[in-house]
ROGUSE-317908 format. One line per 5 residues: number of its first residue (from 1); for each residue x, y, z of C-alpha. Coordinates in pm, 1 decimal. Last residue first. Example, Ala and Ser with C-alpha at 12.3 -4.5 7.8 and 13.67 -1.06 7.14 Angstrom:
BEGIN
2	1367.0 -106.0 714.0 ~ 1230.0 -450.0 780.0
! end
This chain:
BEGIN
495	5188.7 4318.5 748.1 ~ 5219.5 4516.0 429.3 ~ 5580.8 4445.1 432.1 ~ 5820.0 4481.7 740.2 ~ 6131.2 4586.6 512.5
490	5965.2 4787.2 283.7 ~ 5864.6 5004.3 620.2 ~ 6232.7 4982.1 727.2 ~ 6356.2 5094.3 401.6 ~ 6114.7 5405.3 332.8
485	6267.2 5502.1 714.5 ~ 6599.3 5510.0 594.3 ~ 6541.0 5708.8 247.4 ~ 6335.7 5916.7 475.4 ~ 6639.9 5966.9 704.6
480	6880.3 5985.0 415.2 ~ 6731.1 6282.3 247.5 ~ 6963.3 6412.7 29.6 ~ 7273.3 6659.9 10.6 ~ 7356.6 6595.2 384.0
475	7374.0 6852.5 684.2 ~ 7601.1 6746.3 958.5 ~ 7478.1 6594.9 1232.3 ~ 7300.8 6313.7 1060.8 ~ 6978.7 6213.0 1190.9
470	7000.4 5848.5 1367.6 ~ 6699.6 5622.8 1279.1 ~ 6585.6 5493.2 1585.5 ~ 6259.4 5185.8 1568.3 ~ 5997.0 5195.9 1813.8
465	6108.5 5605.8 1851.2 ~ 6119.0 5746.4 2175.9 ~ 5861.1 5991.6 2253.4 ~ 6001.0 6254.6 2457.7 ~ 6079.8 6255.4 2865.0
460	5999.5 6372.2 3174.0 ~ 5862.8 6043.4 3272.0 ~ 5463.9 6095.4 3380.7 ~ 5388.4 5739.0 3193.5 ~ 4979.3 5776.8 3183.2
455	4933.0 5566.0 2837.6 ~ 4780.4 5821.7 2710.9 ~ 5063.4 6117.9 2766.9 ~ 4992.8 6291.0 3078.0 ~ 4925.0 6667.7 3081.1
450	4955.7 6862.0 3429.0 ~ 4806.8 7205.2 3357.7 ~ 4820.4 7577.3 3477.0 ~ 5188.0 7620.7 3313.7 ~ 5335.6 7949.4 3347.5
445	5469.6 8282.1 3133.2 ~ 5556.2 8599.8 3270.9 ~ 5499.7 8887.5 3094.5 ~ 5759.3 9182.8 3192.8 ~ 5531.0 9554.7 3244.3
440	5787.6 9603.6 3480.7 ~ 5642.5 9797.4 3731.8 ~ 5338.9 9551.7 3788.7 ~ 5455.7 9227.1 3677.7 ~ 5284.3 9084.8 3394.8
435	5068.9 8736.3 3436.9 ~ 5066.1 8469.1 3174.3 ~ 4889.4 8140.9 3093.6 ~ 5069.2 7810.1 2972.1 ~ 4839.2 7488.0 2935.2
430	5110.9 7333.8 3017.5 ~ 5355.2 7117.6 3200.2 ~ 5376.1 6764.6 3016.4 ~ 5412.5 6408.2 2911.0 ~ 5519.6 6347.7 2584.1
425	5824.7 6638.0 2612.9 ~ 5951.2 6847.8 2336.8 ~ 6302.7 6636.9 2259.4 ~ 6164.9 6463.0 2066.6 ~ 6345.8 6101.0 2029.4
420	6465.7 6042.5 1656.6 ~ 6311.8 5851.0 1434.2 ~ 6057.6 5563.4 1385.7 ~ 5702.5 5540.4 1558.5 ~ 5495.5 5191.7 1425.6
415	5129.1 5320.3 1431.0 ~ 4804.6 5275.7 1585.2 ~ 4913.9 5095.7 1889.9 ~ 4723.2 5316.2 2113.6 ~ 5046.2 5416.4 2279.0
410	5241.0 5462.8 1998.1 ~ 4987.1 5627.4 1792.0 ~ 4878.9 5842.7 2061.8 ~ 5256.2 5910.9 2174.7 ~ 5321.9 6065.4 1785.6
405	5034.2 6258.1 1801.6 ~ 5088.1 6401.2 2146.6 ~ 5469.2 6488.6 1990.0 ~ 5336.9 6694.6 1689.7 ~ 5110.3 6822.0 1955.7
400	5415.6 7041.2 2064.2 ~ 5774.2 6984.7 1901.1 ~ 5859.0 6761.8 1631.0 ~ 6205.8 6926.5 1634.5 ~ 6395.0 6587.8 1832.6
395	6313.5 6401.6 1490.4 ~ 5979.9 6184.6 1387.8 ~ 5872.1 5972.5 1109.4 ~ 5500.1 5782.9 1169.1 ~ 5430.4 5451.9 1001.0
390	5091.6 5307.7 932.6 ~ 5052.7 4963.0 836.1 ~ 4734.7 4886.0 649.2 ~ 4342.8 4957.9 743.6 ~ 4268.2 5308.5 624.2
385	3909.2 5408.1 692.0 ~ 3597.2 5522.7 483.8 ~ 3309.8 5494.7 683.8 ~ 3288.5 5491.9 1061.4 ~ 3584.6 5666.5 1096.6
380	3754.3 5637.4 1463.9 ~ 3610.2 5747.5 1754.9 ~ 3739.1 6038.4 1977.5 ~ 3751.4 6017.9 2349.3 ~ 3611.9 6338.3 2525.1
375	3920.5 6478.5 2763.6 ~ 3769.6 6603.8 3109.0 ~ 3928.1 6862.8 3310.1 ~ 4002.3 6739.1 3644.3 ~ 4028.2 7080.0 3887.4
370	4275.5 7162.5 4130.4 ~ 4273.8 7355.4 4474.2 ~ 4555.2 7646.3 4507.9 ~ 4272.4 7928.2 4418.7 ~ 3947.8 7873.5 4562.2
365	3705.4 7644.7 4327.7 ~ 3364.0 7837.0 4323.0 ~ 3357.2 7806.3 3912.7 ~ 3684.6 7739.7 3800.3 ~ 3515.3 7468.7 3597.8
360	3229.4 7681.1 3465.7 ~ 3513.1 7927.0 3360.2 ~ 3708.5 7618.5 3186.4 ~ 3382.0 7506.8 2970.7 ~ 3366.4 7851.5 2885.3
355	3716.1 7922.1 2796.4 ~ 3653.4 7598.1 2589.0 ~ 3421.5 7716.5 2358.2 ~ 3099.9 7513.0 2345.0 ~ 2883.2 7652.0 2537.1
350	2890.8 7970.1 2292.8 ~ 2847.5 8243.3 2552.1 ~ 3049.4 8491.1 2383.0 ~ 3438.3 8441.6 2268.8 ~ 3578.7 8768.6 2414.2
345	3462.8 8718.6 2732.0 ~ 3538.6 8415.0 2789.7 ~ 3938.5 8486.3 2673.7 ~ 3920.6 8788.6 2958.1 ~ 3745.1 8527.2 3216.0
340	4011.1 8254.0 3114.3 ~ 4347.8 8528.8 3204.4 ~ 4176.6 8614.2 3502.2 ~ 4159.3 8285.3 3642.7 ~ 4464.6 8147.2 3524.2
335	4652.4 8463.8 3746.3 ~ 4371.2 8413.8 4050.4 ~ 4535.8 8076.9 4059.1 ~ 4331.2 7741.0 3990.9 ~ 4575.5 7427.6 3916.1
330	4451.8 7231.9 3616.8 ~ 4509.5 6820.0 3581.1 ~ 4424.4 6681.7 3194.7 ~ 4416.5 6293.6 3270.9 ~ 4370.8 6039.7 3065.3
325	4554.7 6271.3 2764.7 ~ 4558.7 6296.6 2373.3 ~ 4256.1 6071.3 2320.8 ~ 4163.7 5746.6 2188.7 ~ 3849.7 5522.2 2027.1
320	3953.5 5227.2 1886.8 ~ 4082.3 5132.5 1508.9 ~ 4276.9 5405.0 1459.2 ~ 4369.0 5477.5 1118.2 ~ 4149.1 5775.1 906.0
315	4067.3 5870.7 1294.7 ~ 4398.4 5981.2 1335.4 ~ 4411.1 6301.0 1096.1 ~ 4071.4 6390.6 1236.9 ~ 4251.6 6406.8 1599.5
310	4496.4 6595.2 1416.3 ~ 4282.7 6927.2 1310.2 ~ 4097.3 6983.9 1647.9 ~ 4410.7 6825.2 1842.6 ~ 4593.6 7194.2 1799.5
305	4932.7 7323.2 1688.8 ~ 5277.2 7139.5 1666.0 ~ 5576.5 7299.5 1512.1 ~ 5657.0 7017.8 1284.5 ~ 6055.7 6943.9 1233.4
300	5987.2 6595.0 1172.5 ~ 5623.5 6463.7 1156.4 ~ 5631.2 6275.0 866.1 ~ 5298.3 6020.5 822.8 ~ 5425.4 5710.1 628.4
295	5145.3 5514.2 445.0 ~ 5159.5 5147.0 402.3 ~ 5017.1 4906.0 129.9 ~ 4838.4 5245.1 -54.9 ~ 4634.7 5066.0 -319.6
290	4568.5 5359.1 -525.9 ~ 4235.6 5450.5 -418.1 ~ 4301.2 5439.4 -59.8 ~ 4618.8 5650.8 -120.1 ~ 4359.0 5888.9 -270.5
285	4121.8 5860.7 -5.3 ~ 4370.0 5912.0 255.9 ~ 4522.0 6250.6 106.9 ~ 4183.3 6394.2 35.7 ~ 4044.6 6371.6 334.7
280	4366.8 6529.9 520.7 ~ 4330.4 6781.9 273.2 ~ 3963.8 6846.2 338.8 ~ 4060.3 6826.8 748.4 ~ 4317.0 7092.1 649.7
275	4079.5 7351.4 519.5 ~ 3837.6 7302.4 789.0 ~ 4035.2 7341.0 1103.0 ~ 3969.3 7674.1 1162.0 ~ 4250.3 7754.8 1432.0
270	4448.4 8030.2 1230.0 ~ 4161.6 8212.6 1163.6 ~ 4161.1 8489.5 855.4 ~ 4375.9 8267.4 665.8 ~ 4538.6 8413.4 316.9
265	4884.5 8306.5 366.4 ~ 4721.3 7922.3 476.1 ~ 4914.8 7833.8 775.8 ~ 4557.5 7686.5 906.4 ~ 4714.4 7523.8 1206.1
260	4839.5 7191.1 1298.8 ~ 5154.9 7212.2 1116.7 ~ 5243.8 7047.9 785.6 ~ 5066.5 6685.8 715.9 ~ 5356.8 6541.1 530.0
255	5210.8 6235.1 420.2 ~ 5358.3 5986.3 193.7 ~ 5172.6 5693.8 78.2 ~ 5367.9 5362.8 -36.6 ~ 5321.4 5201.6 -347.4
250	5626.7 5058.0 -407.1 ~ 5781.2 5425.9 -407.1 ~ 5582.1 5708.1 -330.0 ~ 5241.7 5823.3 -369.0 ~ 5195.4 6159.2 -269.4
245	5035.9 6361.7 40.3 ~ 5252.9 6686.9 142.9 ~ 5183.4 7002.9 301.2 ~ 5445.5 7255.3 399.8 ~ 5529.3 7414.8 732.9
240	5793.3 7144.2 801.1 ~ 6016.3 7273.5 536.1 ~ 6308.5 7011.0 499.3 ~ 6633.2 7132.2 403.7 ~ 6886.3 6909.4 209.5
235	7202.3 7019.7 126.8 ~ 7401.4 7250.9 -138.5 ~ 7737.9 7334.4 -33.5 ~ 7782.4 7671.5 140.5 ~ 7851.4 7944.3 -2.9
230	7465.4 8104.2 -6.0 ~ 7483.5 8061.1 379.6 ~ 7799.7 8243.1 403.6 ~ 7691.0 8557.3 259.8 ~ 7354.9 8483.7 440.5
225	7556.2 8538.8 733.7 ~ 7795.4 8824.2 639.3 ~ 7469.5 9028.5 570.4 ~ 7354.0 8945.8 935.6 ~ 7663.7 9068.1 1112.6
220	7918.5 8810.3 1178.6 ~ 8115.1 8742.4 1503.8 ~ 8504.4 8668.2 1366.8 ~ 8630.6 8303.0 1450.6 ~ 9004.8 8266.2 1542.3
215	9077.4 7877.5 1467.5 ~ 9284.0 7665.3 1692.0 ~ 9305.9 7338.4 1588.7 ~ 9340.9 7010.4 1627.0 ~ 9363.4 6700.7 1351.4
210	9157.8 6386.7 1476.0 ~ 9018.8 6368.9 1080.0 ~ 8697.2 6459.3 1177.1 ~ 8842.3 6773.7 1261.7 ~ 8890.4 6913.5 1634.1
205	8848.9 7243.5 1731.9 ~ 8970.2 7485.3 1967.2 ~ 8755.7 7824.9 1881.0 ~ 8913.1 8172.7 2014.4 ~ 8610.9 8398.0 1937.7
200	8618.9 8728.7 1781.5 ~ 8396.3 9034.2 1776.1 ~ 8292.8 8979.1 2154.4 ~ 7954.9 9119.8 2264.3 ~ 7861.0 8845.0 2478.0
195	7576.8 8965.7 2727.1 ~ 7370.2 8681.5 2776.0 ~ 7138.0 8816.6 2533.3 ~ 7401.3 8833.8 2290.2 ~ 7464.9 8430.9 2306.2
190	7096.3 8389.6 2306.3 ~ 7060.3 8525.4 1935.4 ~ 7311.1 8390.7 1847.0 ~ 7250.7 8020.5 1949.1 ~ 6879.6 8009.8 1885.5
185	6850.9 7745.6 1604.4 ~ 7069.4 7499.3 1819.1 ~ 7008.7 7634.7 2175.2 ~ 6646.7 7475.6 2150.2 ~ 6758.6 7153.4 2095.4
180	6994.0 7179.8 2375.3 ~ 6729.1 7288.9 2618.4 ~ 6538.2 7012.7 2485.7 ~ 6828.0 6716.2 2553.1 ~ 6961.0 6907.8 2901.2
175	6638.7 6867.7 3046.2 ~ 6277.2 7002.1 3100.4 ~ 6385.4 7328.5 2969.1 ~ 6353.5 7727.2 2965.4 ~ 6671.8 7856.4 2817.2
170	6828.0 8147.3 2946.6 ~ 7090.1 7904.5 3187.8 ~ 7159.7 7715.8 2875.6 ~ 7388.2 8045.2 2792.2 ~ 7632.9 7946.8 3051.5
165	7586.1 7576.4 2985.2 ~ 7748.8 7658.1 2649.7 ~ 8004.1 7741.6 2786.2 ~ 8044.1 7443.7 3012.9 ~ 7971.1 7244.3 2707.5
160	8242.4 7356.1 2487.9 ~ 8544.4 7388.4 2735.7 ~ 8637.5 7739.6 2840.8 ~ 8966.7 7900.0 2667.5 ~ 8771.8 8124.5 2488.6
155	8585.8 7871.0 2346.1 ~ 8630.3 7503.9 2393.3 ~ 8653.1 7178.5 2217.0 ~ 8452.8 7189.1 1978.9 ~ 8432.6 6899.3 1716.5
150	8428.0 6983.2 1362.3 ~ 8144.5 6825.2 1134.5 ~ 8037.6 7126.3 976.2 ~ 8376.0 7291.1 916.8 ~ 8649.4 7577.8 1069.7
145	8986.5 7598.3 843.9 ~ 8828.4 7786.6 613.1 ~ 8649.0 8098.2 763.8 ~ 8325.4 8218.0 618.6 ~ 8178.4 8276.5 966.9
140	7839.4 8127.6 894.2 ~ 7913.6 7759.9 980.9 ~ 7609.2 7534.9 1015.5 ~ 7628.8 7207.2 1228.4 ~ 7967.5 7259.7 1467.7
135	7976.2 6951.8 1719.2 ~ 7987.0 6983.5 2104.4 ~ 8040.9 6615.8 2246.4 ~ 7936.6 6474.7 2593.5 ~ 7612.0 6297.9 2402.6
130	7592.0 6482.2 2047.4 ~ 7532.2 6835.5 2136.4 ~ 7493.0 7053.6 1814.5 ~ 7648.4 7430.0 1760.4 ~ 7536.4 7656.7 1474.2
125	7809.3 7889.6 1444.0 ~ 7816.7 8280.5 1371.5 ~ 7834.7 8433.2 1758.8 ~ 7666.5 8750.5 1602.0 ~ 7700.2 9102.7 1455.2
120	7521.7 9437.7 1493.9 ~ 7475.2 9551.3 1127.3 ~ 7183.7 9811.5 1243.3 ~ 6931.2 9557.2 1159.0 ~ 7065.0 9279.7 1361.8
115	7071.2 9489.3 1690.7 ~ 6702.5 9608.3 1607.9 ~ 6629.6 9251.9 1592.6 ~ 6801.0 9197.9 1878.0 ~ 6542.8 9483.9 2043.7
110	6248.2 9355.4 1912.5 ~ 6337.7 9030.5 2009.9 ~ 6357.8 9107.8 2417.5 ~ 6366.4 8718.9 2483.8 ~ 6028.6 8557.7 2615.4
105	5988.1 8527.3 3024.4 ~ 5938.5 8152.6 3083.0 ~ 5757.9 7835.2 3223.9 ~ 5672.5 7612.5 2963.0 ~ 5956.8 7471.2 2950.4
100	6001.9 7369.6 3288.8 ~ 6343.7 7354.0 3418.8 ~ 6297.4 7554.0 3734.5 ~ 6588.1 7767.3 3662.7 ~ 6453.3 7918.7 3368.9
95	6217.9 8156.5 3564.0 ~ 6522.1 8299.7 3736.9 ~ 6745.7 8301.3 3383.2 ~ 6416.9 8462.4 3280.5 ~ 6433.6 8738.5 3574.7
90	6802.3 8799.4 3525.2 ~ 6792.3 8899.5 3156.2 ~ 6448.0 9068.9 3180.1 ~ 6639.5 9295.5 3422.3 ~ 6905.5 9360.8 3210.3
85	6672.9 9480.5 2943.2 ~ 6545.6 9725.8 3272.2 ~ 6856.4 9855.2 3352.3 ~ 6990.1 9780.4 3692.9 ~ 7100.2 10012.2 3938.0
80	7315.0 9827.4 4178.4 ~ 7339.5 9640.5 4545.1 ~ 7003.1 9561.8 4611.0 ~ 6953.0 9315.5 4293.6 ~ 7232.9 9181.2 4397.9
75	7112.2 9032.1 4700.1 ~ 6740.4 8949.9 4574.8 ~ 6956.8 8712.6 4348.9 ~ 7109.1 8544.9 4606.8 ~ 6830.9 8514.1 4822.8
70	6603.5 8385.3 4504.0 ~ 6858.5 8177.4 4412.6 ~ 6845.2 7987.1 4783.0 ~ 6504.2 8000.7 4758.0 ~ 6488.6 7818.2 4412.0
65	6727.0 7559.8 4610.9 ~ 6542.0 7482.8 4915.4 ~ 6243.3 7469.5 4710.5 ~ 6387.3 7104.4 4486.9 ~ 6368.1 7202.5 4123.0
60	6206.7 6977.6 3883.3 ~ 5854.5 6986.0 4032.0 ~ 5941.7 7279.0 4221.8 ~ 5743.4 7516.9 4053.5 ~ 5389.8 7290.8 4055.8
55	5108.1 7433.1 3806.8 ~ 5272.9 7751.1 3840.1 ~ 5013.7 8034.1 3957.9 ~ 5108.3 8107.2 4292.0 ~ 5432.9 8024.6 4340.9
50	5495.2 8122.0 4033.2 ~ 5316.5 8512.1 4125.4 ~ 5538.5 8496.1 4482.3 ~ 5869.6 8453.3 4296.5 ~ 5764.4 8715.2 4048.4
45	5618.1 8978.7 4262.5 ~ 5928.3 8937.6 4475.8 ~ 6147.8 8977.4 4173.1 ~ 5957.9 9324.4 4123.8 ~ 6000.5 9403.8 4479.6
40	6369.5 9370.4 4486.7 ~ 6353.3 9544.7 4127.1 ~ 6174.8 9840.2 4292.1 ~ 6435.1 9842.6 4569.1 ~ 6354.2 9741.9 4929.2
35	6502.6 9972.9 5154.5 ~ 6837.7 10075.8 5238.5 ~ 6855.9 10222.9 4911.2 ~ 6996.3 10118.8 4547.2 ~ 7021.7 10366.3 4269.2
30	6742.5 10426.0 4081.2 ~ 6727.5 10218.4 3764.3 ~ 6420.3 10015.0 3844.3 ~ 6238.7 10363.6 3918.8 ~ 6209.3 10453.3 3626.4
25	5989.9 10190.4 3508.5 ~ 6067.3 10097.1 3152.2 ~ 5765.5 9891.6 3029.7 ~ 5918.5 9579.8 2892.2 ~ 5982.7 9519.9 2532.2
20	5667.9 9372.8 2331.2 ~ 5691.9 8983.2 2376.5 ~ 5897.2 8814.1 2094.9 ~ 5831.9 8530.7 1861.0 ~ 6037.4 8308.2 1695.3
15	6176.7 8010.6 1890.2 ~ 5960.8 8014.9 2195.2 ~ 5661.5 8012.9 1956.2 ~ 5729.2 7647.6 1923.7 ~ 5749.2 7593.5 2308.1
10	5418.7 7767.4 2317.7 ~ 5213.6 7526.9 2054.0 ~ 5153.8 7278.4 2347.1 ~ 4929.1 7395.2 2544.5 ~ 4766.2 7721.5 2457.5
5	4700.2 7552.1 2069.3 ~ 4608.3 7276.0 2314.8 ~ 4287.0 7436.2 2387.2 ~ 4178.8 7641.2 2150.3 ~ 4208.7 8000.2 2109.4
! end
């Protein structure tokens, strides 16, 4: 697999895929003894394989405190019998608490799919964070007197956010914004891996209107969902996975380049880039040929991928040589180690492949030292190039290399970056690798690399938009962010 397709394209996944369930050892539900119990030692496996292998575990959380959860949770894990799904629970809320997003134990999603399938039901609203407020997005419960737009107050008697903070705990995040971000498409399904089982929730809300209310809200199974879903009012829905290029109004291109993978139905290799580099081709030479004064690149809600099928993207406008990183920092652990040697092995001797170039690396380094992996600089077309204004659309679900392309541009001064701040961070963690635990059979997820956005800022933080165009909280019947972002690239003119 490519490189940043490893990097980058994890937080994505985060959203959709599941690990197989964990091996169920039978000794993790024995009863406590005096001794150590097998899900004492487990934990100690994991604390000691981050340690190990993480990049840098403390970078966000101080070591005095991640021991302090470790003793606490080592505690309790000697008290009880714990089942193993409730293990997974506890281990990811561990991982989690070093607020790296690409650190992380994936949820059990065979089993809520199981849940779903059997009519289990769900915590039905879509909840948004707007600064200190909690605002309802999507409502699936079917009850009237709860609305997009709503401000909650609390549930159950507990204010918004600190409940929600309860179930931000699962959530692997550099901050608040992306861990927030994530909890809006994931809400249900995290609410039930916390443990909530309710089949009502007392919501306190407050309308638009400054009216309060009270509103019982009934969990939903997934029939009563898309029962709701087809009710609601028509709105706009953009699909990030498809592929745009059109001329648009006075004579602007519009490019939705779709993810950075072949998500072709009949692709035999996700990460053979030459199906999209001939529609990338395509798209510039025709806005070429009709006079394109600007083009507008939309990156919102893209899942990311790998450079191999961007960096071609860029070339049609940069006008100096760039790359995604200065500095591409690896850690060496036995765990990365192992994990490159079985990818080596599969790929052949091909110089080329970059498990290769990373074993040759690795090469004699003990583990604990670091290694500089170089970055090549890519060149701009020779030939055929576009030379106007480019513009660049982005929201807070650009996730991945989505978000590398978007700090290139900025940072190279390729393109003018409008939007919404991502909440997927410029400068990064990754490079993830796993290791399992040894009873367990639980994959554990860590970053190997430092990643610095070009321009070297190490700020935990997105790409912020040169110009912000605010994406509405509740969903609209058109779309008024392109309609926003056509305007400000009219406004600045082919200069």
């Amino acid at each position: 697999m490519p490189l940043l397709s490893k990097l980058f394209l994890a937080l994505a996944l985060l959203t959709t895929a599941g690990l197989p369930a964990a091996c169920a050892a039978p000794a993790i539900q024995a009863a406590a003894t005096p001794r150590t119990t097998a899900a004492q030692a487990e934990l100690d496996h994991l604390y000691e394989g981050l340690q190990a292998s993480h990049y840098d575990l403390f970078a966000r959380r101080p070591q005095a405190e991640y021991d302090a959860m470790y003793r606490r949770l080592r505690s309790q894990l000697g008290t009880s019998a714990i089942a193993p799904e409730d293990l997974r629970r506890e281990f990811q809320r561990f991982v989690a608490y070093g607020n790296v997003a690409h650190a992380a134990i994936e949820p059990p999603m065979a089993e809520w799919e199981e849940y779903r399938a059997a009519g289990g039901s769900a915590f039905p609203l879509a909840l948004r964070v707007v600064g200190e407020r909690v605002v309802v997005r999507d409502d699936y419960s079917g009850i009237e007197t709860i609305s997009p737009g709503d401000e909650v107050r609390s549930i159950d008697g507990i204010p918004a956010l600190e409940w929600l903070g309860r179930v931000r705990t699962l959530v692997s995040a550099d901050n608040d914004y992306l861990a927030y971000t994530q909890l809006e498409t994931r809400l249900p399904m995290l609410v039930w891996w916390h443990g909530d089982r309710a089949t009502q929730y007392l919501v306190e809300t407050t309308t638009p209107e400054g009216l309060r209310r009270r509103v019982t809200v009934p969990a939903r199974s997934r029939a009563e969902f898309g029962t709701a879903a087809a009710a609601a009012p028509a709105s706009f829905d953009l699909d990030g996975n498809e592929r745009v290029a059109r001329m648009i109004e006075d004579g602007i291109g519009y490019l939705r380049p779709g993810p950075f993978y072949d998500n072709r139905a009949n692709s035999t290799n996700p990460w053979d880039p030459s199906a999209f580099h001939s529609f990338i081709d395509r798209a510039f030479t025709s806005f070429i040929d009709a006079g394109a004064s600007a083009v507008l690149i939309d990156l919102r809600n893209n899942p990311g991928g790998d450079n191999s099928f961007s960096d071609p993207m860029i070339a049609w406008f940069a006008d100096k040589p760039f790359r995604f990183s200065p500095e591409f920092d690896i850690r060496v652990s036995e765990a990365a180690t192992a994990a490159n040697a079985k990818r080596a092995e599969a790929q052949g001797t091909d110089p080329e492949a970059i498990s290769v170039k990373l074993a040759a690396a690795y090469a004699g380094k003990r583990a604990g030292s670091r290694v500089s992996f170089p970055i090549p600089l890519v060149q701009p077309r020779s030939d055929a190039r576009f030379t106007g204004p480019v513009y660049l659309l982005i929201n807070r679900h650009s996730y991945s290399n989505a978000v590398l392309v978007a700090a290139i541009a900025q940072d190279y001064g390729f393109a003018t970056v409008l939007g919404e701040e991502t909440a997927d961070l410029a400068s990064t963690y990754g490079a993830a690798e796993k290791f399992a635990l040894p009873q367990s059979g639980i994959e554990v997820t860590f970053p190997k690399a430092r990643i610095l956005r070009p321009n070297g800022d190490p700020a935990p933080r997105g790409v912020v938009p040169d110009v912000a165009i605010e994406t509405p909280v509740v969903p609209v019947q058109t779309d008024v962010v392109l309609d926003a972002a056509l305007q400000e690239v009219l406004k600045r003119g082919p200069g």
